[in-house]
Each structure stands twice: as structure tokens, then as C-alpha cells.
C-alpha positions as a printed Julia matrix, in Angstrom:
115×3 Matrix{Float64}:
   0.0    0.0     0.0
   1.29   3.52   -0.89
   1.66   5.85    1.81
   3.19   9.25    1.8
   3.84  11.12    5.42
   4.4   14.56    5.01
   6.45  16.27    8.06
   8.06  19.53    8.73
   5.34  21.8     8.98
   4.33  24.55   11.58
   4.8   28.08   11.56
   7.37  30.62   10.84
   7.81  34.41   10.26
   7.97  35.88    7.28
  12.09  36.01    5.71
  12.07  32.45    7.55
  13.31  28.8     6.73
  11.77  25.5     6.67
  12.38  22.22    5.45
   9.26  19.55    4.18
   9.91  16.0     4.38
   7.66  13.29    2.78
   8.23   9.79    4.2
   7.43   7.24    1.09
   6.6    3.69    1.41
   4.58   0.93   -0.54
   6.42   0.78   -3.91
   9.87   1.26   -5.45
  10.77   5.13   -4.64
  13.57   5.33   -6.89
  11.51   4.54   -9.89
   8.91   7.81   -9.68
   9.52  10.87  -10.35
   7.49  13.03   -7.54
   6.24  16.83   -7.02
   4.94  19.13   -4.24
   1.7   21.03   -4.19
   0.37  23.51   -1.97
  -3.24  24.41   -1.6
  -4.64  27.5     0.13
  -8.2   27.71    1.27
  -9.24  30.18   -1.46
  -8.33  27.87   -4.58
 -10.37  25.54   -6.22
  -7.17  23.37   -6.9
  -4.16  22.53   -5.83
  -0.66  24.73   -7.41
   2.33  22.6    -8.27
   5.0   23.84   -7.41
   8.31  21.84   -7.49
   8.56  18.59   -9.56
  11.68  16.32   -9.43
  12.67  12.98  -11.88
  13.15  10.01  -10.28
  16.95   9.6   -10.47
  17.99  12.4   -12.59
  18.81  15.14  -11.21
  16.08  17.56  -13.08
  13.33  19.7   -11.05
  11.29  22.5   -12.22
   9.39  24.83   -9.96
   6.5   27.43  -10.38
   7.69  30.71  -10.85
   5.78  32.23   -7.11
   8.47  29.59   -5.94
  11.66  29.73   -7.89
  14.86  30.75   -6.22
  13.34  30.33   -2.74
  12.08  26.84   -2.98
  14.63  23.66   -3.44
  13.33  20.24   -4.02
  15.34  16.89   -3.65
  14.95  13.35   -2.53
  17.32  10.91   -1.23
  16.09   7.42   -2.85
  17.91   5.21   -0.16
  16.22   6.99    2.47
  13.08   7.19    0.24
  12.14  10.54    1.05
  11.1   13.53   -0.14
  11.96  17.26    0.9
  11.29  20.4     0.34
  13.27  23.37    1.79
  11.86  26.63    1.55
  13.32  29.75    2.09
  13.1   33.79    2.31
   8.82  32.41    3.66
   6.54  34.97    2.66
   2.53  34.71    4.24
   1.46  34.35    0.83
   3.35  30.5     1.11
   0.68  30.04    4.03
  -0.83  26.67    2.53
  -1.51  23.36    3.35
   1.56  21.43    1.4
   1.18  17.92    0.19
   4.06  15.45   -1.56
   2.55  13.59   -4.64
   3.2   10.63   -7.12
   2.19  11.55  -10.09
   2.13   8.2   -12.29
   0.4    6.23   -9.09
  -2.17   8.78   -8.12
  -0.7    9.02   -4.52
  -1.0   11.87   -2.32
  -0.19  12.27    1.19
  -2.09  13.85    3.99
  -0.83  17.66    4.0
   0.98  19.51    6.59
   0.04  23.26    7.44
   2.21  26.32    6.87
   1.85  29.08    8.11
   4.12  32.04    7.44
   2.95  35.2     9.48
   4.74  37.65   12.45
């Protein structure tokens, strides 16, 4: 069974740092390639906003995201981060760590960038 534990969350102030981790488990890590999305409560759907290959290493990001926000993974550990920098409130969002090809999503994990 796929599962996907997001962790990492919480609040911070705005100019802050935090790291997202997404604990995989349930099928061969190495072989997907995986993304984060964040969802806020006004939007009807969810905004991708880093993408990374399986064992390449290419990512792509959104452009509200790019040059604060670094995805990677570490395929022995089989996990998934997400370190986010220079936080602004408008990054307040719930965050989730998805597998594309397999339809997998995990729970979400809140934050919350305010003073």
C-alpha cells in the first residue's frame, strides 16, 4: 500500500526557513519521479510547485516559488523534501508530496508564514 507522510510543517515568520519531508513507502521510490503542491483555502485546486525525476537530477518549480524553494529526494532513504526559504505569508498553505504516475498523495501539513 502507498503511503506518503508529510512532516516539517508549523509556523514561521515571514524572511524564515523550513524544510518539508515526505516519508514514502509501498512501492519502489527510486523509480517515480514526484512533485509538491500547496493548496490555500481560497483555490479551487491545488498549485504545483516543485517537480523532481526520479533519479535524474532535473526539477522545475513554479515561478511564485523559484529561487526560494529547493526540491530533492534521497532514494535510499526514500524521502522527499522540500526546503523553503526567504517564507513569505502568501506561502501560508496546506503542502502535500505527490506521485504523479500512481495517483498518490499524502495527507498535508500546514504552513503558516505570518509575524
Amino acid at each position: 500500500q502507498v503511503q506518503l507522510v508529510e512532516s516539517g510543517g508549523g509556523w514561521v515568520q515571514p524572511g524564515g526557513s523550513l524544510t518539508l519531508s515526505c516519508a514514502a513507502s509501498g512501492f519502489n521510490f527510486e523509480d517515480y519521479n514526484m512533485k509538491w503542491l500547496r493548496q490555500t483555502p481560497d483555490q479551487e485546486r491545488e498549485e504545483e510547485i516543485a517537480w523532481i525525476a526520479s533519479t535524474e537530477p532535473v526539477t522545475t518549480y513554479a515561478e511564485s516559488v523559484k529561487g526560494r524553494f529547493f526540491i530533492s529526494r534521497d532514494n535510499i532513504k526514500r524521502t522527499l523534501y522540500l526546503q523553503m526559504n526567504s517564507l513569505k505569508p502568501e506561502d501560508t498553505a496546506v503542502y502535500f508530496c505527490d506521485v504523479p504516475s500512481l495517483s498518490a498523495r499524502g495527507h498535508g501539513i500546514q504552513v503558516t508564514v505570518s509575524s
